[in-house]
C-alpha positions in Angstrom: -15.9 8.8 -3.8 -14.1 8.4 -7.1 -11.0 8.1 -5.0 -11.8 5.5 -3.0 -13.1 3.8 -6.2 -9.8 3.5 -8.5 -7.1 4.7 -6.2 -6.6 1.1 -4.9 -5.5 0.3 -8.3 -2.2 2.0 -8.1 -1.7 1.1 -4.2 -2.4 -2.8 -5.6 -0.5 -2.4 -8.5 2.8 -1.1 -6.4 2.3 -3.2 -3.4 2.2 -6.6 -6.2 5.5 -4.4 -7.6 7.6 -4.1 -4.0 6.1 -7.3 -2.9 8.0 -9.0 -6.4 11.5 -7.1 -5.8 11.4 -8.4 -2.1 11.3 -11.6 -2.9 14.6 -11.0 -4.9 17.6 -12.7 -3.4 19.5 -10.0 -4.7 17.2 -7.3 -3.0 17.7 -9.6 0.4 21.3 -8.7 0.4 20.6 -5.1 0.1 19.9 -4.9 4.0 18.3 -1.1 4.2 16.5 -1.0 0.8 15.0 -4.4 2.1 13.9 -2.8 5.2 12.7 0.4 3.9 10.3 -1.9 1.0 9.0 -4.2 3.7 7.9 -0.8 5.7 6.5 1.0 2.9 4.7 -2.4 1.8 3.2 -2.9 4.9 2.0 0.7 5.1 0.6 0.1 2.0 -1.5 -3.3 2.7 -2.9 -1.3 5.8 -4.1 1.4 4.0 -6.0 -0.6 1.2 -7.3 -2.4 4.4 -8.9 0.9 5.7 -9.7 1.6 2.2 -12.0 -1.5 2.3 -13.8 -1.0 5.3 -16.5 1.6 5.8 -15.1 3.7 9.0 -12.2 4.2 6.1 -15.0 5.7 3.9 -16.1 8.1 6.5 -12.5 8.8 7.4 -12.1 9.7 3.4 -15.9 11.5 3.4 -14.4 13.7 6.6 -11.3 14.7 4.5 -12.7 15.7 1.5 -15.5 17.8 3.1 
């Protein structure tokens, strides 16, 4: 449950990260890093969203037991 606890911390912290470089015009002209960023991001923000909610928290409970 510790998990669930801090490890949104990282996931925030490198979502705030990719979300910043995005934002760069320069990264905007990089075509497939942009792409692959604005995937990973959004996987990101979906799984801090199933972090929050509590069928993510028996998903996690499932896993770990």
């Amino acid at each position: 449950m510790i998990v669930v606890g801090v490890g949104f911390v990282p996931a925030v912290l490198c979502l705030v990260v990719a979300l910043s470089r995005l934002a760069s015009a320069r990264r905007r002209a990089d075509w497939s890093a942009s792409v692959g960023l604005a995937v990973s991001s959004a996987l990101t923000g979906l799984m801090l969203v199933v972090m929050a909610t509590p069928p993510g928290w028996e998903l996690f409970d499932w896993y770990v037991s």
